[in-house]
C-alpha positions as protocol buffer text, in pm:
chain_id: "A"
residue {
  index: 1
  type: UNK
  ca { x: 1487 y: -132 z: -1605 }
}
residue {
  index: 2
  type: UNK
  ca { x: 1542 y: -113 z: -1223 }
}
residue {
  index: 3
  type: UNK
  ca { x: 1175 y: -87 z: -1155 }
}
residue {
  index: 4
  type: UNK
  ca { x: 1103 y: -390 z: -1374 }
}
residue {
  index: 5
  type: UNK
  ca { x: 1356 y: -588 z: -1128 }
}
residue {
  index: 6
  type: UNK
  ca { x: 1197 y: -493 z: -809 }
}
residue {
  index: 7
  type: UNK
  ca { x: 841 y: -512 z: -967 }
}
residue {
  index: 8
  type: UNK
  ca { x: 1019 y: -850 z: -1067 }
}
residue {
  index: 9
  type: UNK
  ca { x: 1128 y: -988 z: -738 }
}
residue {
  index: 10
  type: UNK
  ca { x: 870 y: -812 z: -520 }
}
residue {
  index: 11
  type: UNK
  ca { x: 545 y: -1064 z: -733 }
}
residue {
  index: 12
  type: UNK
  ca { x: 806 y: -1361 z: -737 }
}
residue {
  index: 13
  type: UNK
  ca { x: 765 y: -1326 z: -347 }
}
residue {
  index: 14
  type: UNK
  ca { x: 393 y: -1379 z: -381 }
}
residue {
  index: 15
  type: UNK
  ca { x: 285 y: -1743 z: -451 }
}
residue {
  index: 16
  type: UNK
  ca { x: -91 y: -1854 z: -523 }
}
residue {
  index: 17
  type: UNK
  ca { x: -214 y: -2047 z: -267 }
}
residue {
  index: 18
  type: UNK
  ca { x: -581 y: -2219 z: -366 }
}
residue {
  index: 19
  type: UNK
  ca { x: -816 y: -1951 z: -471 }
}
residue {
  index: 20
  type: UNK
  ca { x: -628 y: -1715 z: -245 }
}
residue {
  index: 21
  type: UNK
  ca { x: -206 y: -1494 z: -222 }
}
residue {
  index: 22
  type: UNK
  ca { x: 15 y: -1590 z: 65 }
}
residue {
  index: 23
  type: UNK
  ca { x: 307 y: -1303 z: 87 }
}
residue {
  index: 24
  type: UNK
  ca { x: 609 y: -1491 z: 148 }
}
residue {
  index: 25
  type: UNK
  ca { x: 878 y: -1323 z: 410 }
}
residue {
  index: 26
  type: UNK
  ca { x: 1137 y: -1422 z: 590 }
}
residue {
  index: 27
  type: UNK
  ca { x: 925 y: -1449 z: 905 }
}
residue {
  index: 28
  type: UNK
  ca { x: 719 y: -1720 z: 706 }
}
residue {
  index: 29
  type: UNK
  ca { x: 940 y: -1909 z: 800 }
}
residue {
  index: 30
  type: UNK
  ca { x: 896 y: -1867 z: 1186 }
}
residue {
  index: 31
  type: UNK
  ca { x: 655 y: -2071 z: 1394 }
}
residue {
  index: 32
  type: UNK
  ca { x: 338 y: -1831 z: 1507 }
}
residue {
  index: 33
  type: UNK
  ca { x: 117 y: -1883 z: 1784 }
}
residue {
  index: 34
  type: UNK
  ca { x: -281 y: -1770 z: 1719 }
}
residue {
  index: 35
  type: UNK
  ca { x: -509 y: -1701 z: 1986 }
}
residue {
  index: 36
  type: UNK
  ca { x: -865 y: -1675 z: 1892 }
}
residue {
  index: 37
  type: UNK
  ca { x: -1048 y: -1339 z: 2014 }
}
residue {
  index: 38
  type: UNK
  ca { x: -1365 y: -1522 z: 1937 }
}
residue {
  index: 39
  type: UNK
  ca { x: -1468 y: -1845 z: 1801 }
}
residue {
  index: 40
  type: UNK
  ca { x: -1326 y: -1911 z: 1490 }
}
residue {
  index: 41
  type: UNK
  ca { x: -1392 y: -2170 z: 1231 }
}
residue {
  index: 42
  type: UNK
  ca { x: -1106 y: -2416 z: 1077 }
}
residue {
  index: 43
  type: UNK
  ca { x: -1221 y: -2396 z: 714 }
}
residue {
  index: 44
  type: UNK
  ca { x: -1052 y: -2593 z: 414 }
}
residue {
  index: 45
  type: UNK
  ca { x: -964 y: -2276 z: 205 }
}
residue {
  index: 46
  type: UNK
  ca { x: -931 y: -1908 z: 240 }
}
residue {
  index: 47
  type: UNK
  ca { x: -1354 y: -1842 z: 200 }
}
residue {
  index: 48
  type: UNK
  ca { x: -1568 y: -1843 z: 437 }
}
residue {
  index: 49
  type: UNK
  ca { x: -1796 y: -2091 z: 216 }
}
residue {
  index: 50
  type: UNK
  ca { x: -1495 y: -2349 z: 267 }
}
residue {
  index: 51
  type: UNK
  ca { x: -1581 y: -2648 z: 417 }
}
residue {
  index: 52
  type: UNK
  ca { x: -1596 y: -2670 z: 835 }
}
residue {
  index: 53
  type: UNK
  ca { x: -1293 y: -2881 z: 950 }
}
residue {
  index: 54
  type: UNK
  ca { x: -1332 y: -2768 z: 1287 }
}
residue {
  index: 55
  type: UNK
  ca { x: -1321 y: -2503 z: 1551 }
}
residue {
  index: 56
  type: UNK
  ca { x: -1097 y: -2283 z: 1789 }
}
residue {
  index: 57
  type: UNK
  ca { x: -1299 y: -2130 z: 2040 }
}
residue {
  index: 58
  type: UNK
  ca { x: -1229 y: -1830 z: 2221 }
}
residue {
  index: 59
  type: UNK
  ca { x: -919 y: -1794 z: 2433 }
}
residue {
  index: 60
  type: UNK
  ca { x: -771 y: -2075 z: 2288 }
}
residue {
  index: 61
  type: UNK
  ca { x: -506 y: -2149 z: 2072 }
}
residue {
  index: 62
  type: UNK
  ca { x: -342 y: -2333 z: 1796 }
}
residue {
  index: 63
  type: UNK
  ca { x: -19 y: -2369 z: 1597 }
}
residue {
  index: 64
  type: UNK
  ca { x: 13 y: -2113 z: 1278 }
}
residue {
  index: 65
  type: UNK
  ca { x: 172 y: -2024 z: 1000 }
}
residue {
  index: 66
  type: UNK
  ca { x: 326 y: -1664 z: 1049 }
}
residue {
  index: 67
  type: UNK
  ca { x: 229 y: -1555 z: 671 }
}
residue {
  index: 68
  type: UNK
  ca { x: -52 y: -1391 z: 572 }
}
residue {
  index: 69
  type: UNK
  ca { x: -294 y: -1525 z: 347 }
}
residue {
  index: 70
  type: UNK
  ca { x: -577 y: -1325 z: 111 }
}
residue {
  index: 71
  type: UNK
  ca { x: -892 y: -1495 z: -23 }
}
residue {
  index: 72
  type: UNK
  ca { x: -1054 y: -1389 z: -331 }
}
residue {
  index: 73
  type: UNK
  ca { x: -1355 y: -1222 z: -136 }
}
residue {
  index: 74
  type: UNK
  ca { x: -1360 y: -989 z: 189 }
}
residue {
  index: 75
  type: UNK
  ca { x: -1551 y: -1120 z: 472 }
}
residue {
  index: 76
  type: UNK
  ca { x: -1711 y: -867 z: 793 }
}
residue {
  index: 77
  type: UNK
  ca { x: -1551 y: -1088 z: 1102 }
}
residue {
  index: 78
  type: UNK
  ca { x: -1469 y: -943 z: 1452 }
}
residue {
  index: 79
  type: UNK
  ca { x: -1659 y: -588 z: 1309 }
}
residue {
  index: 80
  type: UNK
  ca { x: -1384 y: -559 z: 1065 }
}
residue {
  index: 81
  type: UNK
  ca { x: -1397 y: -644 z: 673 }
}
residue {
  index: 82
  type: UNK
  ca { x: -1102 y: -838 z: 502 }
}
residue {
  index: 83
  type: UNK
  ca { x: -904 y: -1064 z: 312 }
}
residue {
  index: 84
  type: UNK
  ca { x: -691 y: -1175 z: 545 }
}
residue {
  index: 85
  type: UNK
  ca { x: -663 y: -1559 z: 652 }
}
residue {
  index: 86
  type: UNK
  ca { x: -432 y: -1758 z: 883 }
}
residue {
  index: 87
  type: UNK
  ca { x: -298 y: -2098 z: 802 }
}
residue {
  index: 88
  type: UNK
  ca { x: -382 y: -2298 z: 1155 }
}
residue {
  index: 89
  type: UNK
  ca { x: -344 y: -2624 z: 1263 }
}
residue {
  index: 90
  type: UNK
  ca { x: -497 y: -2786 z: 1589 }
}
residue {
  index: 91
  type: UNK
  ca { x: -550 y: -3093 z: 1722 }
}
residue {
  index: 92
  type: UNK
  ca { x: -443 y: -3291 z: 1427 }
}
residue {
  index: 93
  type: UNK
  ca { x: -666 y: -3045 z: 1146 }
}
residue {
  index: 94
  type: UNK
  ca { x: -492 y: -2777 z: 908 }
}
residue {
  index: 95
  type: UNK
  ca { x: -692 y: -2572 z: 766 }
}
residue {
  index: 96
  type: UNK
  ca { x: -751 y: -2136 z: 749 }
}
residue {
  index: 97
  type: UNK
  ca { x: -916 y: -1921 z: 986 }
}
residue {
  index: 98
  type: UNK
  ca { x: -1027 y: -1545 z: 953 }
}
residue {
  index: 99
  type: UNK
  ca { x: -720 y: -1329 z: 1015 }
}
residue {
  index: 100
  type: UNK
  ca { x: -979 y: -1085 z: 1169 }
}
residue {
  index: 101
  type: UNK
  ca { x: -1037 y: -1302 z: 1465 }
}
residue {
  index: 102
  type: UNK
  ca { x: -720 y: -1429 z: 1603 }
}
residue {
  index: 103
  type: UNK
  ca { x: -424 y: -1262 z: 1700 }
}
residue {
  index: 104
  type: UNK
  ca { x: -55 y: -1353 z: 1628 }
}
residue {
  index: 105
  type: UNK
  ca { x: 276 y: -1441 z: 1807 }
}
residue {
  index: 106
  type: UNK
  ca { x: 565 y: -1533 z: 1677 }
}
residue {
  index: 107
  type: UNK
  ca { x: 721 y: -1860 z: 1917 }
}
């Protein structure tokens, strides 16, 4: 009964998000920074077949979401294979970028 309660409130913590999980945690909350290591594309969903909104390129960066977010299918970005996607928003355009690519402060 006690695992069913964890198992219970650890999935009510995930939420879906399009075709991809965001892990909800109490740094979600929190206001992220993301620096791009390399140029990164704003896409419209967590896949890398999303449609281009715009662009970060390298060195800069943009306002983010400090949650993680999975897509349905890995992707090889930065020479490293993954799910992982970052909610970004920059000059006006929200959208996802590959959580390979960019790296994360908390403001």
């Amino acid at each position: 009964m006690r695992a069913a309660r964890i198992l219970g409130a650890s999935m009510g913590a995930a939420a879906l998000v399009g075709a991809g999980v965001v892990f909800a945690s109490p740094a979600a909350a929190a206001s992220c920074t993301a620096t791009a290591l390399e140029t990164v594309i704003i896409r419209s969903s967590t896949s890398t077949s999303g449609t281009a909104l715009a662009q970060v390129n390298k060195g800069q960066s943009a306002s983010a979401s400090c949650a993680s977010y999975y897509g349905s299918s890995s992707y090889e970005k930065c020479g490293i294979i993954s799910k992982r996607w970052v909610k970004v928003t920059r000059s006006g355009v929200t959208g996802y970028v590959v959580g390979t690519c960019v790296t994360l402060a908390e403001n």
